[in-house]
N, CA, C and O of each residue as an XYZ file, in Angstrom:
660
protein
N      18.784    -16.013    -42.133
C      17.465    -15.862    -41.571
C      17.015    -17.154    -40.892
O      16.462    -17.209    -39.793
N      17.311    -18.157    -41.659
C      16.868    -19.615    -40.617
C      17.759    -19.881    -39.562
O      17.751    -20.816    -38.761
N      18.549    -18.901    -39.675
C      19.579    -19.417    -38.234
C      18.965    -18.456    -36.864
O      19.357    -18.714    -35.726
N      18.192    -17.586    -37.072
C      17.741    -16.880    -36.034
C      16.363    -17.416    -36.136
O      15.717    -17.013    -35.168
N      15.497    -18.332    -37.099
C      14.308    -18.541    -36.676
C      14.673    -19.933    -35.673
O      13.913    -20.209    -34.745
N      15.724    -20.647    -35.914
C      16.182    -21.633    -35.146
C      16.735    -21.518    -33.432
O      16.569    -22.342    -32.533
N      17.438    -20.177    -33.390
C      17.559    -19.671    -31.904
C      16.441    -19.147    -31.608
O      16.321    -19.204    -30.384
N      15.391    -18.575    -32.171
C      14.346    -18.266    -31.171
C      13.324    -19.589    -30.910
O      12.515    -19.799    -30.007
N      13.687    -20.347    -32.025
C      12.574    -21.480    -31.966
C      13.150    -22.635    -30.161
O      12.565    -23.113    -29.189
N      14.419    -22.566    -30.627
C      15.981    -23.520    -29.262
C      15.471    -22.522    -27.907
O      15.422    -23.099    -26.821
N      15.187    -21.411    -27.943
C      14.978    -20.201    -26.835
C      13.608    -20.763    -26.183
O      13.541    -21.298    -25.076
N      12.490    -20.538    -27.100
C      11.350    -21.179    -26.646
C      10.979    -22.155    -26.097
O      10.232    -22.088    -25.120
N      11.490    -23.484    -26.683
C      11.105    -24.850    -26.601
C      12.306    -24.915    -25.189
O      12.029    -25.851    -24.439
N      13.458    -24.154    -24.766
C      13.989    -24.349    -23.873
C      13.540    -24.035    -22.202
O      13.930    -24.426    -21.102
N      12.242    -22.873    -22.839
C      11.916    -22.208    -21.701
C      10.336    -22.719    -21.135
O       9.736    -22.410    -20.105
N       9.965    -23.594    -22.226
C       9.219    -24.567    -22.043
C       9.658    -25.617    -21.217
O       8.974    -25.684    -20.196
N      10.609    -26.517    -21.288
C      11.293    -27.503    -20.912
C      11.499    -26.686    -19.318
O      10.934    -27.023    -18.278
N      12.206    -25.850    -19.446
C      12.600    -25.355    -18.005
C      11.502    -24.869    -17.164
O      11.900    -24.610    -16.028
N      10.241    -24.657    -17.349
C       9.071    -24.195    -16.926
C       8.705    -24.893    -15.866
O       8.196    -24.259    -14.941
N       8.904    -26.676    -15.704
C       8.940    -27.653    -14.432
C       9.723    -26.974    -13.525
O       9.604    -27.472    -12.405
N      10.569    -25.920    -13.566
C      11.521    -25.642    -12.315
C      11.113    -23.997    -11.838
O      11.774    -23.185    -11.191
N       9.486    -23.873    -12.565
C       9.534    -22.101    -12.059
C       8.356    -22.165    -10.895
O       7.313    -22.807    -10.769
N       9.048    -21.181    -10.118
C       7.787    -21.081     -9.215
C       7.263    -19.633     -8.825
O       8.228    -18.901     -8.602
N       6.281    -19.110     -8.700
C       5.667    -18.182     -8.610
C       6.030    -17.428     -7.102
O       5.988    -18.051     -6.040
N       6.377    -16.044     -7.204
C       6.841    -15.915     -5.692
C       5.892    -14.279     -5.945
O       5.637    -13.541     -6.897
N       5.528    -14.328     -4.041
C       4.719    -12.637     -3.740
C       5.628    -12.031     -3.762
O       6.763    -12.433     -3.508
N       5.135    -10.361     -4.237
C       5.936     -9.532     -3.877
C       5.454     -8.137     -3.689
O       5.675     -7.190     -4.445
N       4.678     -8.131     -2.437
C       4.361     -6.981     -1.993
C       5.472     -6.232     -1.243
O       6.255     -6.604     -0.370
N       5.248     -4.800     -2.000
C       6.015     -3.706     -1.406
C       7.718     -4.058     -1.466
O       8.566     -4.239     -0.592
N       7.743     -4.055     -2.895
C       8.979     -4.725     -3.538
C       9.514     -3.892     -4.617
O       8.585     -3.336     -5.204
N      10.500     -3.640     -5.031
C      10.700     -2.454     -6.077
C      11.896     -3.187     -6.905
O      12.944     -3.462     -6.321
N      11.693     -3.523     -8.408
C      12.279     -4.127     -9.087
C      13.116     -3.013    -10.347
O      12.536     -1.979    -10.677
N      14.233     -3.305    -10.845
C      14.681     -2.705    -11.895
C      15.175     -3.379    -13.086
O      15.991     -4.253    -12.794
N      15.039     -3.308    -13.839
C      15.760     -4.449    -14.973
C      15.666     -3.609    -16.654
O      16.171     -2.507    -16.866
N      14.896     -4.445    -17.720
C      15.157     -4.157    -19.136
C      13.984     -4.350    -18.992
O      13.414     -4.935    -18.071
N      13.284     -3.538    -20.510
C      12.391     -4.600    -21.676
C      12.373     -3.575    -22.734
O      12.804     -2.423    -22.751
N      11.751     -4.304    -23.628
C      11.582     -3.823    -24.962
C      10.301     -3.682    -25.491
O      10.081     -4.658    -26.208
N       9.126     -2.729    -25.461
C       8.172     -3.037    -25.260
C       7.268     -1.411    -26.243
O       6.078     -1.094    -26.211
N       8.035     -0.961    -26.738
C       7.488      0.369    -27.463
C       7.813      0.290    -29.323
O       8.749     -0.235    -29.927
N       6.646      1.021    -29.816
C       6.366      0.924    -31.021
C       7.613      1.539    -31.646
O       7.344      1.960    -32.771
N       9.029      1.758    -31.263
C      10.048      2.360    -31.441
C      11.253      1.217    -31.774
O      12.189      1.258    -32.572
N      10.893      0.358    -30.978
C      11.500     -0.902    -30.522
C      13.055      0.089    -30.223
O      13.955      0.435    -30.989
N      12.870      0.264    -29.048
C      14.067      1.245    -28.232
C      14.052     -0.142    -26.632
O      13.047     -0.445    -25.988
N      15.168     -0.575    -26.460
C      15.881     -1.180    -25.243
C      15.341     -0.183    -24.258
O      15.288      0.962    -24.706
N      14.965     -0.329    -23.136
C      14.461      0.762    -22.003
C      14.839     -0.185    -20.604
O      14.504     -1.350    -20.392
N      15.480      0.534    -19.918
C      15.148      0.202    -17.897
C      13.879      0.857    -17.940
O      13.268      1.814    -18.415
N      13.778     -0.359    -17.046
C      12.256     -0.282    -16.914
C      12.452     -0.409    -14.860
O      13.485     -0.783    -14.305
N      11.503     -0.096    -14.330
C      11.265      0.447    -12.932
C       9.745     -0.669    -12.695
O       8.889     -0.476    -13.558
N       9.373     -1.812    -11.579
C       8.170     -2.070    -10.904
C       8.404     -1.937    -10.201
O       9.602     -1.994     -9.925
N       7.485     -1.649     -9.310
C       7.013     -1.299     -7.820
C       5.740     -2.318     -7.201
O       4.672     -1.760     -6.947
N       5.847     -3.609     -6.996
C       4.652     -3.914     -6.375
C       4.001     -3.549     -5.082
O       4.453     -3.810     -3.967
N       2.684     -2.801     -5.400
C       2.062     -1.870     -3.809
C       1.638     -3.264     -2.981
O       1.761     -3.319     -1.757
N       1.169     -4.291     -3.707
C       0.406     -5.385     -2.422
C       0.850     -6.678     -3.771
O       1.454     -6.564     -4.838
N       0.078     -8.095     -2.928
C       0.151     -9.047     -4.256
C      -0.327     -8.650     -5.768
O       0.325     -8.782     -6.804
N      -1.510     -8.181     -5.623
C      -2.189     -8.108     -6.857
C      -1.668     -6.509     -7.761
O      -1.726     -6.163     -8.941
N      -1.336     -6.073     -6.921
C      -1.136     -4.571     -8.106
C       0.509     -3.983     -7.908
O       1.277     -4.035     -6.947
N       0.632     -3.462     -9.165
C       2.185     -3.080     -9.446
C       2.143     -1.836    -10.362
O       1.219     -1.873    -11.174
N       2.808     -0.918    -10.407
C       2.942     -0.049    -10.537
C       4.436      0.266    -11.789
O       5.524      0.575    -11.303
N       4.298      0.151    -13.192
C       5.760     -0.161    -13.616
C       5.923      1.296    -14.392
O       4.942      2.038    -14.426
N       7.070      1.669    -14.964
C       7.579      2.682    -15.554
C       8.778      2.377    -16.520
O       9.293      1.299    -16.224
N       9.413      3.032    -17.644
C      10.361      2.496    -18.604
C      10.953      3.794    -19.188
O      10.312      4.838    -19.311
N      11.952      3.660    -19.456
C      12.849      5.178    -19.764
C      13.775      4.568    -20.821
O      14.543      3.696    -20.413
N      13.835      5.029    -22.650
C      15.234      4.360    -23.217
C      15.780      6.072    -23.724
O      15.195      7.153    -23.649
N      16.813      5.785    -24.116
C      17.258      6.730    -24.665
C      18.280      6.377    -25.738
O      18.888      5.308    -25.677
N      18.528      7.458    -26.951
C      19.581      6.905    -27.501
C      20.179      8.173    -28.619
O      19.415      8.533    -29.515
N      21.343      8.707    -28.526
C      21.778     10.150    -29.094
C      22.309     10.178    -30.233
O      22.526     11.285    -30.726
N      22.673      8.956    -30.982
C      22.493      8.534    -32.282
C      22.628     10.097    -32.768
O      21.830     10.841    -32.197
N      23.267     10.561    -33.470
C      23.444     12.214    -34.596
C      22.412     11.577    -35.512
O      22.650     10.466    -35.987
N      21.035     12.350    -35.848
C      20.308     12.177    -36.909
C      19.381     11.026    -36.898
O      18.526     10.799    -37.754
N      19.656     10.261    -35.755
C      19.340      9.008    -35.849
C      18.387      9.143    -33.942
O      17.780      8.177    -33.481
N      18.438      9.735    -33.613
C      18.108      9.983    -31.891
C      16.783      9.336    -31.829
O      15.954      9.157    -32.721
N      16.767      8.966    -30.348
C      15.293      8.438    -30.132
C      14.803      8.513    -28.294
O      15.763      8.274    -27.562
N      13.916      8.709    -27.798
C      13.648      9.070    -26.547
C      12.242      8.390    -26.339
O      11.408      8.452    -27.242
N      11.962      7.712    -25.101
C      10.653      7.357    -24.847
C      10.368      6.902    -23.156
O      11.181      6.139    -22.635
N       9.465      7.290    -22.543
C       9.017      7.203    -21.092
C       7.514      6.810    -20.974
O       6.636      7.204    -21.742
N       7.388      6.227    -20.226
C       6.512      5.374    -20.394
C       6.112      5.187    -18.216
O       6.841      5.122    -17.227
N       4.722      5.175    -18.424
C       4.560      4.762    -16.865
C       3.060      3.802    -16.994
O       2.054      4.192    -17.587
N       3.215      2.354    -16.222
C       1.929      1.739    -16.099
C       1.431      1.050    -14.840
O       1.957      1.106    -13.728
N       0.263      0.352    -15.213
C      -0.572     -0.741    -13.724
C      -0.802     -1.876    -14.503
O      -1.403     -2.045    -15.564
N      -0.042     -2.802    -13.557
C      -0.382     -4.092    -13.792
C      -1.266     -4.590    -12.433
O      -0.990     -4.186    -11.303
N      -2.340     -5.502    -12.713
C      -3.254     -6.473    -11.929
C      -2.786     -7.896    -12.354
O      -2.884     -8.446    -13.451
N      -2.072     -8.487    -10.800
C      -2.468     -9.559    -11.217
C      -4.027    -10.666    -11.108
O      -4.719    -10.792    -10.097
N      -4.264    -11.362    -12.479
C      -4.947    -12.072    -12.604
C      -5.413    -13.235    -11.589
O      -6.361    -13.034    -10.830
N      -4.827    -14.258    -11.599
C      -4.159    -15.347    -10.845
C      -2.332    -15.559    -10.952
O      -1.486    -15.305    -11.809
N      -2.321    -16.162     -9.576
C      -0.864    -16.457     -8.981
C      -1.423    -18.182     -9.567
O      -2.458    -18.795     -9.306
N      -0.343    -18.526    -10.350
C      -0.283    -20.214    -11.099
C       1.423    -20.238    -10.120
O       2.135    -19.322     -9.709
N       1.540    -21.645    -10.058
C       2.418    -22.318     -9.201
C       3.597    -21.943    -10.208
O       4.713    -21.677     -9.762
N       3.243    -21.922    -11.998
C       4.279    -21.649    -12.171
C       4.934    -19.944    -12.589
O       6.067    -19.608    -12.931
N       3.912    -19.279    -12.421
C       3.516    -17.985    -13.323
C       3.309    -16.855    -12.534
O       3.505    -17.000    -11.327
N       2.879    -15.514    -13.035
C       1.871    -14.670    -12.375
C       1.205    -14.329    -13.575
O       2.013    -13.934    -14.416
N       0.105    -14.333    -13.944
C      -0.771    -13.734    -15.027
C      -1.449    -12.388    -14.608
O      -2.348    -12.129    -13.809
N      -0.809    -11.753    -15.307
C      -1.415     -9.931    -15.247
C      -2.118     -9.490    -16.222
O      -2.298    -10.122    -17.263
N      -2.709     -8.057    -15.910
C      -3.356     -7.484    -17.145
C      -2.847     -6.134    -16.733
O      -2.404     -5.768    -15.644
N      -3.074     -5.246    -18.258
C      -2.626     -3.570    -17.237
C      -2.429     -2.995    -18.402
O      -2.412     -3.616    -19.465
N      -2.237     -1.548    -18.265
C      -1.774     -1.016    -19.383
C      -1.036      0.135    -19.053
O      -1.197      0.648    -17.945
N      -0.003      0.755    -20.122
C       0.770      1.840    -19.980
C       0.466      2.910    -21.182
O      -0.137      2.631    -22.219
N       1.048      4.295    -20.807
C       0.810      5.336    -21.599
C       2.258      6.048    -21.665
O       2.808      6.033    -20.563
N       2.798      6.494    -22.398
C       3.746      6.755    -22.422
C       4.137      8.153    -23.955
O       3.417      8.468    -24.903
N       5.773      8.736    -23.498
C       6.072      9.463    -24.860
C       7.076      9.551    -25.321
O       8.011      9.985    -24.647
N       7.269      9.122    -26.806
C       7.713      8.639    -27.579
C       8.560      9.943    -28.329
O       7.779     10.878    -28.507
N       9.545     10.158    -28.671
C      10.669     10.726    -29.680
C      11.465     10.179    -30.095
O      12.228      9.451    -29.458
N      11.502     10.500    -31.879
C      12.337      9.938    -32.620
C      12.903     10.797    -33.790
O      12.165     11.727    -34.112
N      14.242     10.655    -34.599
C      14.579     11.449    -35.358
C      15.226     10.846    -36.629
O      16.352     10.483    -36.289
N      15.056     10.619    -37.731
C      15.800      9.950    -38.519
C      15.872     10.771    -39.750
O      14.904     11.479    -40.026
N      17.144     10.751    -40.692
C      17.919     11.919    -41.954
C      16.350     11.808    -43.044
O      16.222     12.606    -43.973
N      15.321     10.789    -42.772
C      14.802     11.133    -43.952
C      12.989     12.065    -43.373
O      12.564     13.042    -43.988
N      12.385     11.562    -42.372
C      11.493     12.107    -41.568
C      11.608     13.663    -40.835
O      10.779     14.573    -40.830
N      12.678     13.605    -40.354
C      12.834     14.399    -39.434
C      12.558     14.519    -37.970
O      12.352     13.350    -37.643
N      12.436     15.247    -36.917
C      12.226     14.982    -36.116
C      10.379     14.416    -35.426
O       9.385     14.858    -36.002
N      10.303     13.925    -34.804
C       8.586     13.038    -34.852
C       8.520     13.034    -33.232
O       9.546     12.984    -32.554
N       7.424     13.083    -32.763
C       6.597     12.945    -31.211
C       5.698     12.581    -31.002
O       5.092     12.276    -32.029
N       5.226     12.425    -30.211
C       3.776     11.532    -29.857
C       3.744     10.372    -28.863
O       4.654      9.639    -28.476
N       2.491     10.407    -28.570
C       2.494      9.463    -27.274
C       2.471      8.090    -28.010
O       2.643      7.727    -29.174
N       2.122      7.360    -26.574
C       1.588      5.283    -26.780
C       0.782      4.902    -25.744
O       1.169      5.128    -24.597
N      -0.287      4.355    -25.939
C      -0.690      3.759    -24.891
C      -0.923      2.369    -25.056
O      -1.118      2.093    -26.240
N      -0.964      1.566    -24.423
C      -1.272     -0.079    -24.511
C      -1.942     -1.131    -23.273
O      -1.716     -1.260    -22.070
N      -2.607     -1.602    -23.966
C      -3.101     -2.699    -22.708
C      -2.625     -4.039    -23.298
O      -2.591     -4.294    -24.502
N      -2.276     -4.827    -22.343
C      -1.472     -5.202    -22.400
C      -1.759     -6.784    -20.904
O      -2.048     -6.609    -19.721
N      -1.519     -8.182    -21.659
C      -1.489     -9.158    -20.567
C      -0.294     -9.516    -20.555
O       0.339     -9.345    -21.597
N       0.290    -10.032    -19.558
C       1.410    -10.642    -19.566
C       1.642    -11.597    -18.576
O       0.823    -11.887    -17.704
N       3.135    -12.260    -18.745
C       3.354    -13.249    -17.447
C       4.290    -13.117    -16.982
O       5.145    -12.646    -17.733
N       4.703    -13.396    -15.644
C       6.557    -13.333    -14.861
C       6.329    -14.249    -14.299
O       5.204    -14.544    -13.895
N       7.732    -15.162    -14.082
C       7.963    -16.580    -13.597
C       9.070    -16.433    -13.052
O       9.680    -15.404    -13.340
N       9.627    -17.292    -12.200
C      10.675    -17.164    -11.321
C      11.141    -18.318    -11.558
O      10.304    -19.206    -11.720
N      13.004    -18.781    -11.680
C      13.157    -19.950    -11.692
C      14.076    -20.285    -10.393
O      14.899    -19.482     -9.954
N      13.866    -21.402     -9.904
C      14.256    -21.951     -8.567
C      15.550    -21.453     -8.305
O      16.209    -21.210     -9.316
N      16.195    -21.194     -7.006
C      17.078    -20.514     -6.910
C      17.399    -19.219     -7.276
O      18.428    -18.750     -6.789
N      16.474    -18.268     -8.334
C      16.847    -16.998     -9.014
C      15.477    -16.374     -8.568
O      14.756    -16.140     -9.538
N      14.979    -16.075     -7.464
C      13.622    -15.662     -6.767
C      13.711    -14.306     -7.009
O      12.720    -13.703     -7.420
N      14.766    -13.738     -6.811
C      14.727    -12.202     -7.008
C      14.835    -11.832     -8.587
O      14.814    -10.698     -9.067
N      14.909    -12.596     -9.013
C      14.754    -12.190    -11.278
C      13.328    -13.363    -11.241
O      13.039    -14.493    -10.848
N      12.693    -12.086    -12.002
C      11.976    -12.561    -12.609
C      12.314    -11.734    -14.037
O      12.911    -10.684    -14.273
N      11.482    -12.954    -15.051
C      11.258    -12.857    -16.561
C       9.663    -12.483    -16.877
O       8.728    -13.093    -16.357
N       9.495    -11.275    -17.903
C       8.438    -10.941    -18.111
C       7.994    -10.883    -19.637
O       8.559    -10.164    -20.460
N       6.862    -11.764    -19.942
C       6.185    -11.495    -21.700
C       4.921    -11.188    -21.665
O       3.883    -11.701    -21.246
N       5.265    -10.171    -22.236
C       3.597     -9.310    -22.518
C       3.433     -9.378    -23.748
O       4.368     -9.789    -24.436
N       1.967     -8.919    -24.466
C       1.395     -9.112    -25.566
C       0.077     -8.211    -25.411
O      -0.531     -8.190    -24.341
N      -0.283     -7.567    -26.378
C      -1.817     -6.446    -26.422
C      -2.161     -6.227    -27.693
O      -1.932     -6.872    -28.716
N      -2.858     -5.034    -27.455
C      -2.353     -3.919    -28.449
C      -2.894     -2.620    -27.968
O      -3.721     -2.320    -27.107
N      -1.965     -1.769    -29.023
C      -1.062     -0.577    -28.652
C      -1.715      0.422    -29.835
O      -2.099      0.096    -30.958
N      -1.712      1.672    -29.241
C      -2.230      2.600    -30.125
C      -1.154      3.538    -29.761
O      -0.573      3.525    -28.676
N      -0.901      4.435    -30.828
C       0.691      5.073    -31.665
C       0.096      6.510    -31.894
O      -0.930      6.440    -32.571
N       0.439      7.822    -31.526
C       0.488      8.679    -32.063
C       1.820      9.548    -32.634
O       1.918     10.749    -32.383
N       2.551      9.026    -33.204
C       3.784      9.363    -33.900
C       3.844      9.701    -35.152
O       3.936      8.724    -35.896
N       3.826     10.738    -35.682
C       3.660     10.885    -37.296
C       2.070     10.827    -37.717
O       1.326     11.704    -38.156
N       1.908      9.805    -37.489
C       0.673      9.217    -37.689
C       0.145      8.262    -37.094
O       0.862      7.270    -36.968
N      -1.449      8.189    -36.445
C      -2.022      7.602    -35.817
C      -1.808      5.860    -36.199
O      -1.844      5.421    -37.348
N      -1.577      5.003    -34.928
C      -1.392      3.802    -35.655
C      -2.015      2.850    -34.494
O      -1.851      3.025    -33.287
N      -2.786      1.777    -35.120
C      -3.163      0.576    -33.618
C      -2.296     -0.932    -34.295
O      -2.414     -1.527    -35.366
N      -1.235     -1.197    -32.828
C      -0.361     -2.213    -33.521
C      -1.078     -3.207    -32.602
O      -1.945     -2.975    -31.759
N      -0.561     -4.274    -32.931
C      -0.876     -5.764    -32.023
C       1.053     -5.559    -31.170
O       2.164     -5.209    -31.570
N       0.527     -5.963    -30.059
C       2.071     -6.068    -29.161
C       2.213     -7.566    -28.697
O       1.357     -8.225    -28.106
N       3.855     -8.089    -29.206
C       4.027     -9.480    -28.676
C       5.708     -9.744    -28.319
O       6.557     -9.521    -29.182
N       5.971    -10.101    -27.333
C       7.409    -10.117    -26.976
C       8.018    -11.606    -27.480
O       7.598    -12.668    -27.021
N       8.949    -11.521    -28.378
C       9.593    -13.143    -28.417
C      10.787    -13.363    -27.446
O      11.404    -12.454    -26.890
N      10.986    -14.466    -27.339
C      12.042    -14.272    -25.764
C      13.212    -13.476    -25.878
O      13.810    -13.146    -24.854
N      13.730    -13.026    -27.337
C      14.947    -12.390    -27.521
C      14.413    -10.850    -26.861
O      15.306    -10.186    -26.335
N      13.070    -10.284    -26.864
C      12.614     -8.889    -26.222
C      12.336     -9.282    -25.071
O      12.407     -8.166    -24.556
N      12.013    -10.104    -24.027
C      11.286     -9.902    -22.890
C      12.273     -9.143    -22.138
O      13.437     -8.858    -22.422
N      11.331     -8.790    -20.786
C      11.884     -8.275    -20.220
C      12.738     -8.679    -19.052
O      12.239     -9.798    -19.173
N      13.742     -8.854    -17.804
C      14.330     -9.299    -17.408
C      14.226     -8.067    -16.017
O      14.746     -6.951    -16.017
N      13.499     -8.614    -15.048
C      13.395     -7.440    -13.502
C      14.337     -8.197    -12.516
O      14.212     -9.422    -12.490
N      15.307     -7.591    -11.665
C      15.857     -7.933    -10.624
C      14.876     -7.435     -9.540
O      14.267     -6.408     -9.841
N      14.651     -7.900     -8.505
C      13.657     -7.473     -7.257
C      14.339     -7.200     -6.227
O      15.056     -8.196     -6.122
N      14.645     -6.384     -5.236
C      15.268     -6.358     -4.150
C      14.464     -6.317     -3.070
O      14.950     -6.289     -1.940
């Protein structure tokens, strides 16, 4: 256990350090695809942005997984605003709604939506303009089984990772 509080702690303090080399880039009318991890399932998902102009984006997330007994499904579509453009950052706000399936030998099968609001940031590092890195944080309300309001926070081992074309 202290050997993974030590790589996320080496992850952080690295992406701190490297933060002098990020720079903030526009991206209107830009359509990105990549990862994140970002549902009360904690299910891996491609995730889909679309930025319509600077300030607004349009994102979506699809995981799946066929696991016998073990299955899990979730889709998800949101709006991000950005806040301010920082030289090194983009600071957004936004939220998504999404639906959630899961199945495990002792529950059984379970459904229900998610919705979340949600701030976050994407940074670009010099030379890698078309990836950006994304960490969000909110909270999230759960209708799965049972009604639930979580707090949402990405550590760098979940963020998300968008290629832009």
């Amino acid at each position: 256990m202290n050997i993974k509080i030590s790589v996320v702690c080496f992850l952080f303090f690295s992406m701190l350090t490297a933060s002098l080399n990020v720079f903030s880039k526009e991206m209107p009318q830009r359509l990105g695809v990549g990862i994140k991890n970002n549902t009360s399932q904690s299910l891996p998902s491609l995730a889909v942005v679309y930025n319509l102009n600077g300030n607004l984006a349009m994102t979506g997330g699809f995981g799946i997984d066929t696991e016998k007994d073990n299955s899990a499904l979730q889709m998800q579509v949101g709006i991000r605003h950005v806040i301010f453009h920082e030289p090194n950052l983009h600071f957004y706000a936004g939220g998504q709604a999404g639906l959630v399936s899961y199945e495990n030998p002792i529950d059984g099968k379970n459904s229900g939506f998610e919705m979340s609001l949600l701030c976050g940031t994407e940074f670009f590092f010099t030379g890698l303009e078309n990836v950006g890195f994304t960490f969000e944080g909110g909270l999230g309300l759960s209708s799965v089984k049972n009604t639930r309001v979580r707090t949402i926070a990405n550590d760098p081992v979940r963020a998300g990772i968008i290629f832009y074309f």
